[in-house]
C-alpha positions in Angstrom: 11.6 15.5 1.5 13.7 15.7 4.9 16.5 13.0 4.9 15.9 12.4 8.4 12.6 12.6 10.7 12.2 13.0 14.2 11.4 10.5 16.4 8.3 8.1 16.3 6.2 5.6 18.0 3.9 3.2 15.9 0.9 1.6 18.2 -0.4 -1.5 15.8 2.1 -4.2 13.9 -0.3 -5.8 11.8 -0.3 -6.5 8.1 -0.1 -3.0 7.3 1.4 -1.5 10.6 4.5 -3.8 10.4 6.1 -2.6 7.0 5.2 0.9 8.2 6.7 1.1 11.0 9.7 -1.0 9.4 10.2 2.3 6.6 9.9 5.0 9.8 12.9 3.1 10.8 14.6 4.0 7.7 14.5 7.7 8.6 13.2 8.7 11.9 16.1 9.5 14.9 13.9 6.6 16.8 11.0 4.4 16.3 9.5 3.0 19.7 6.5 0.4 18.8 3.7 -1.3 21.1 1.8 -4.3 19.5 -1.0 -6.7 21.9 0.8 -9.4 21.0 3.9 -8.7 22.5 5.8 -11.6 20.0 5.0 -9.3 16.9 6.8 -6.6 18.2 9.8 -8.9 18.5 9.9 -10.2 15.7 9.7 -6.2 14.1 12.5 -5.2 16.3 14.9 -8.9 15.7 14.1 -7.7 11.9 14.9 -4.2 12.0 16.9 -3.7 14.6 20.4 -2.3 12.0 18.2 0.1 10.9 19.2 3.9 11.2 16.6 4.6 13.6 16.9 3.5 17.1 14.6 0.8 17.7 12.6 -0.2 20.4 9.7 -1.8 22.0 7.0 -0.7 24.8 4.8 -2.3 27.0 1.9 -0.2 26.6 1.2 2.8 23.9 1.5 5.3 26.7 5.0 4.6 27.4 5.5 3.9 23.4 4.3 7.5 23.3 5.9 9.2 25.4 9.2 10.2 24.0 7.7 10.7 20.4 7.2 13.7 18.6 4.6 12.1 16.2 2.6 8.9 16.7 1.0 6.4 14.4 -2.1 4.3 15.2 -3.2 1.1 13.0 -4.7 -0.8 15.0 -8.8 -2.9 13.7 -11.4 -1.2 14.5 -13.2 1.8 16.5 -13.0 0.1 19.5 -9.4 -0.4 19.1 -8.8 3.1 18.4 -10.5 4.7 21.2 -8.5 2.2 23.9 -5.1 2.7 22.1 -5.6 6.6 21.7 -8.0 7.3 25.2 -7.1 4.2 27.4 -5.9 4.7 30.9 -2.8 3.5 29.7 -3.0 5.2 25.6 -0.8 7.5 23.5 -2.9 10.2 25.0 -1.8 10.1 28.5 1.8 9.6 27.6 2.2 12.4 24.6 3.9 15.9 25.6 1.9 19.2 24.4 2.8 19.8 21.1 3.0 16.3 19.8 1.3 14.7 16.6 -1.1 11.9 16.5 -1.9 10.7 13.2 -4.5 7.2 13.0 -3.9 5.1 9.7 -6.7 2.9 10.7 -9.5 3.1 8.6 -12.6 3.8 11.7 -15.6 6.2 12.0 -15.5 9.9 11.3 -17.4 10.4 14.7 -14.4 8.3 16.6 -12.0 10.8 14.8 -13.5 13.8 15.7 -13.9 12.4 19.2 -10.4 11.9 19.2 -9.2 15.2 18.0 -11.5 16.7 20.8 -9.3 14.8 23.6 -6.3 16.1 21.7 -6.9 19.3 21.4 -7.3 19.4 25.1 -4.2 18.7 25.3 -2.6 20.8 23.3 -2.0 17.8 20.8 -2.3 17.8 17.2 -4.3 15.3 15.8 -4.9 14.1 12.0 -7.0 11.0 10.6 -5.5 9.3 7.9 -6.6 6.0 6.4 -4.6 4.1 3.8 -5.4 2.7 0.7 -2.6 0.2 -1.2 -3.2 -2.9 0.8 -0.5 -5.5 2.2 1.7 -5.2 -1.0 1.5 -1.1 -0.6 2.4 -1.2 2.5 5.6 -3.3 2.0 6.6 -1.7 -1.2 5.6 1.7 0.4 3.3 2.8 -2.2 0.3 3.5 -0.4 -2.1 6.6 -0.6 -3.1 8.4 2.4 -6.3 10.4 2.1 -5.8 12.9 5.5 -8.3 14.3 8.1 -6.9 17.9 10.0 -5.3 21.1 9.7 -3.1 22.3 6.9 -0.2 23.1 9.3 -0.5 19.7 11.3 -0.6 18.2 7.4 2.4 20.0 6.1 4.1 18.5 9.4 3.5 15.1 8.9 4.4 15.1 4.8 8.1 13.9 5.3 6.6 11.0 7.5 4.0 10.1 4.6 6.7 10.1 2.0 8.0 7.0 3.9 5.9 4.9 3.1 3.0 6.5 0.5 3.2 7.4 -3.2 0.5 9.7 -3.0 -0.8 11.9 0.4 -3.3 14.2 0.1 -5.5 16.5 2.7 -9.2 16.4 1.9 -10.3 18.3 4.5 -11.1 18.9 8.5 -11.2 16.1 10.5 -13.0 13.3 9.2 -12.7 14.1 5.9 -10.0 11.0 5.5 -12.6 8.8 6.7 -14.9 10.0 4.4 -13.2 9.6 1.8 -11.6 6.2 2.6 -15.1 5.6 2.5 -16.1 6.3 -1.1 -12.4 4.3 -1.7 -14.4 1.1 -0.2 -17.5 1.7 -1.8 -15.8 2.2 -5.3 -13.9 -1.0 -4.9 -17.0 -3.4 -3.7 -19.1 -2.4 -7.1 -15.9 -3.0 -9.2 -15.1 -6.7 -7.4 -18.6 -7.8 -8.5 -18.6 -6.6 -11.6 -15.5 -8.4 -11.9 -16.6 -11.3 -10.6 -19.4 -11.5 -12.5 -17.3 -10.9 -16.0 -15.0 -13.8 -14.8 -17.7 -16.5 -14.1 -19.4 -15.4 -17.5 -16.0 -15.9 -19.3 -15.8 -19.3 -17.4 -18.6 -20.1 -18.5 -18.2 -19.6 -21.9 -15.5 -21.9 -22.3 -13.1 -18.9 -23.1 -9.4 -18.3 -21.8 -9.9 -15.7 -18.8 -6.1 -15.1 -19.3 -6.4 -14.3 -22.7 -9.8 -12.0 -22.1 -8.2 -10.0 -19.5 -5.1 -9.4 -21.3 -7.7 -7.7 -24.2 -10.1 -6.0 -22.2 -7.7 -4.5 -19.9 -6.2 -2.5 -22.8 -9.8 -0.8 -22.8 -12.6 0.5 -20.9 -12.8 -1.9 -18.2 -9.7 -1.7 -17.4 -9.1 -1.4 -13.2 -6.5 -2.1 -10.6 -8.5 -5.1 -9.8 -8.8 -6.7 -13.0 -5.0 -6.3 -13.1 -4.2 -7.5 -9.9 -6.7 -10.1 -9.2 -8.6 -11.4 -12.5 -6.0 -14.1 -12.9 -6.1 -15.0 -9.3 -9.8 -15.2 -9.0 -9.8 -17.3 -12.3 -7.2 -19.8 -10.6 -9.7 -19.7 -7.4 -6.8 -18.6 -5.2 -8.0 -16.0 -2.7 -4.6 -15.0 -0.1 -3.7 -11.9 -1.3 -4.2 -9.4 1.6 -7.1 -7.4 2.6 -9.8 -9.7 3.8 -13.5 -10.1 4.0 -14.3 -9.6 7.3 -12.5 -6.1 6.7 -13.9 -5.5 4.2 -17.4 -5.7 5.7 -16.3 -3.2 8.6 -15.4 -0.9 6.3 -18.7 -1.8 3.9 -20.5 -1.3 7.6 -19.1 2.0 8.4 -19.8 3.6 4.9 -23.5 2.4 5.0 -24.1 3.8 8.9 -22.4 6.9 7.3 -24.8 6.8 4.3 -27.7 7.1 6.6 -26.7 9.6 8.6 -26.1 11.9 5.5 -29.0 10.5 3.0 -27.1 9.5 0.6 -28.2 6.3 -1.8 -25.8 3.2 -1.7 -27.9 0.2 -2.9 -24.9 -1.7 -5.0 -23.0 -1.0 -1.7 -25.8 -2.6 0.6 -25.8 -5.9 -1.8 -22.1 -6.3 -2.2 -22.0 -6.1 1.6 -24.7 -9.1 1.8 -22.3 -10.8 -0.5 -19.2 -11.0 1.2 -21.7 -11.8 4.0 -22.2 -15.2 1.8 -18.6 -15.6 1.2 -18.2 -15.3 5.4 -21.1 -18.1 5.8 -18.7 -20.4 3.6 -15.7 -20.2 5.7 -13.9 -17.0 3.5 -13.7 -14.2 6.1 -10.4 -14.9 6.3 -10.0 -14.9 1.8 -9.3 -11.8 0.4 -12.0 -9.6 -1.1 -11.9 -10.8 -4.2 -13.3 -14.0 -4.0 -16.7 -12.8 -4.0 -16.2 -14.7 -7.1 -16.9 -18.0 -5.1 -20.4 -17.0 -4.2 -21.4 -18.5 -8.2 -18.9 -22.0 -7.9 
């Protein structure tokens, strides 16, 4: 790992993009940001203005972009990929040949490669990276990066990852981040119901669900989740990052995927419908754990 970086812009100051950008500052010469809302990127730079990086704000991503040798996307969705990164006034038109875009939002693998088509026109590198790790990964910068791209553009953004991930790894060309981010989603909606469901049953029992989880998480059915959310979802408390209606574009863009390559997701396809219940009662905003509400 590099002690120091060279200099960034990060386009996107939400939940995720704010802590981010906030350990960039800890090591990059200069960290330019551009957020819509022009007060979030005020509030980054009134909160990490003493770091060691210069800091700064822009008033559109081309202008963030243009005096950066790599820059970050995390923005919501497709749609705000493809404006950000190919907008009249994007990253695109203001990075210099040679630069490094690199998109931590988690979108489609036919935006990425779109993407990378417009970059390598020109002559800019261009990796898709989603994140897994959530708000608390973000802030504790512990998240895992599952990469998109070339080896060489990889190996050149490493000492950027180690800012803020635990674990970065290349899958493959691009797309193959969002792929994978995919099967990440997919594997977490089957193992929120099934943890849902195991909660509710223990409720109804009458037993402690402290108590069971503190056994059964010594064994088989142990997960992240159950550590991280049982005891929450027993106390009916639902504010802990990574929402529903999130959730479902992800769930949305793993199931388009799934028909495009014929592969079976049926669990996938119900949980989905689920948290489509839980957004009917008010909860897109809850996190995704509370598919648990769905039985009160």
């Amino acid at each position: 790992m590099s002690d120091h970086i060279g200099r960034v812009a990060f386009i996107g100051l939400g939940v995720m993009g704010y802590p981010m950008a906030g350990h960039l500052a800890q090591r990059a010469s200069a960290v330019t940001v551009f957020n819509r809302n022009p007060a979030r990127a005020t509030a980054w730079l009134a909160e990490y203005s003493d770091s060691p990086a210069q800091c700064s704000a822009a008033e559109t991503p081309q202008q963030a972009a243009a005096a950066a040798d790599v820059v970050f996307v995390c923005v919501g969705n497709d749609n705000d990929v493809a404006e950000v990164a190919l907008g009249e006034q994007g990253v695109l038109a203001g990075m210099q040949s040679g630069g490094l875009l690199i998109d931590h939002t988690t979108a489609s693998k036919a935006l990425a490669v779109k993407i990378a088509t417009a970059c390598s026109n020109k002559a800019v590198s261009f990796l898709d990276a989603p994140v897994s790790g959530g708000q608390a990964g973000a802030e504790n910068g512990a998240l895992t990066v599952m990469v998109g791209g070339a080896q060489a553009d990889y190996a050149r953004a490493g000492d950027y990852f180690d800012c803020f991930a635990k674990k970065h790894a290349l899958m493959g060309a691009v797309g193959a981040g969002q792929l994978t981010k995919m099967v990440n989603q997919i594997c977490i909606a089957g193992i929120l119901q099934g943890l849902s469901e195991g909660v509710h049953f223990a409720q109804q029992a009458g037993l402690d669900v402290d108590a069971v989880v503190e056994v059964i998480s010594q064994g088989a059915a142990q997960s992240w989740q159950m550590n991280n959310r049982a005891n929450t979802m027993a106390r009916d408390e639902y504010h802990f990052g990574f929402a529903v209606d999130w959730m479902r574009k992800d769930l949305g863009i793993a199931l388009s995927t799934a028909n495009e390559i014929h592969a079976r997701l049926p669990l996938t396809a119900l949980v989905d419908q689920f948290y489509a219940d839980v957004q009917k009662m008010g909860g897109g905003r809850w996190d995704t754990s509370s598919l648990l509400r769905r039985f009160k």
